[in-house]
C-alpha angles and dihedrals in degrees: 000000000000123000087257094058094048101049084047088056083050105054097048087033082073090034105253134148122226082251090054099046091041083047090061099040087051089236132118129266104252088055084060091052098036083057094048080048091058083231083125145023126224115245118244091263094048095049084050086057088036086047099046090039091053109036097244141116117249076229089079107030081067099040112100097219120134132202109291105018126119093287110158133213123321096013090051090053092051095047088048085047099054089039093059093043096055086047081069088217137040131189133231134220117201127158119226112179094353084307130128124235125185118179132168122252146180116197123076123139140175122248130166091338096310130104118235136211124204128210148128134268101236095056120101088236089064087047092049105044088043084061096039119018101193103111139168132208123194126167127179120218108215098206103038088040091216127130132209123195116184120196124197150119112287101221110187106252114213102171108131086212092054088056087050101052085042092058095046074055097047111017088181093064079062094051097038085049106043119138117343090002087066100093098050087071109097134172134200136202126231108224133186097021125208104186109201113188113189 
């Protein structure tokens, strides 16, 4: 995947438009889509403001490492990131009594190296990923036709920074929680990922 390509899943990945990244970089337009073109490269300067503004190291804006291909570690898991997020939904496999549950979702996010899933306390999947942690993600990008399924232990993240970064992610989790309801939102970890591209 060239630089162009990433910064292009990126983008979208956050739901912005060329006009609204180019808006932010204080560019035109047509830089922002020169760059997705891979017609033109950003200056330094220019990848520090695209890392910090999407989460993700320069590191891996310049590798040319494409889905599915050997990433390792931290750059798998934000390449696996930025994929989900540009599929628009994900689903998630728990398993409840031996059975197995799948269930669209919405929220995921990336934090210290860890994905993060965000839900409520009074759902069935809280209730069952707090009994049995094993997990699975998979997502299915129309376009690109290719799939990702992630495996791994949900651990219960209760770092107040972690909800934060989620919300600047998802506004709405701060509209839909507000007040009493503030307690009923709930994130989990993924650990112990195994990332699967097909």
């Amino acid at each position: 995947m060239t630089t162009g390509e990433k910064l292009a899943q990126c983008r979208r990945a956050l739901g912005m438009t060329q006009e609204q990244l180019a808006e932010k970089m204080h560019l035109s337009r047509q830089s922002v889509s020169r760059w997705e073109m891979d017609a033109a490269f950003p200056e330094t300067d220019k990848l520090i403001r695209l890392s910090r503004l999407f989460g993700c190291s320069i590191d891996y804006l310049l590798s040319n490492t494409a889905a599915g291909d050997e990433a390792k570690g931290e750059e798998a898991l934000q390449s696996a990131f930025f994929f989900i997020r540009s599929c628009g939904c994900f689903f998630l496999a728990t398993v409840h009594s031996g059975v197995p549950h799948i269930r669209p979702m919405g929220m995921i996010g990336l934090w210290e190296g860890k994905l993060l899933l965000c839900t409520d306390k009074r759902k069935q999947v809280y209730r069952e990923l707090k009994e049995n942690g094993e997990a699975e993600i998979v997502a299915y990008h129309m376009e690109s036709r290719k799939w990702i399924r992630i495996h791994g232990k949900a651990m219960e993240e209760t770092s107040p920074t972690a909800m934060e970064e989620m919300m600047k992610l998802y506004p709405m989790i701060s509209q839909e929680y507000a007040g009493q309801n503030r307690q009923q939102a709930v994130l989990f970890r993924i650990e112990e990922n195994e990332v699967k591209w097909m």
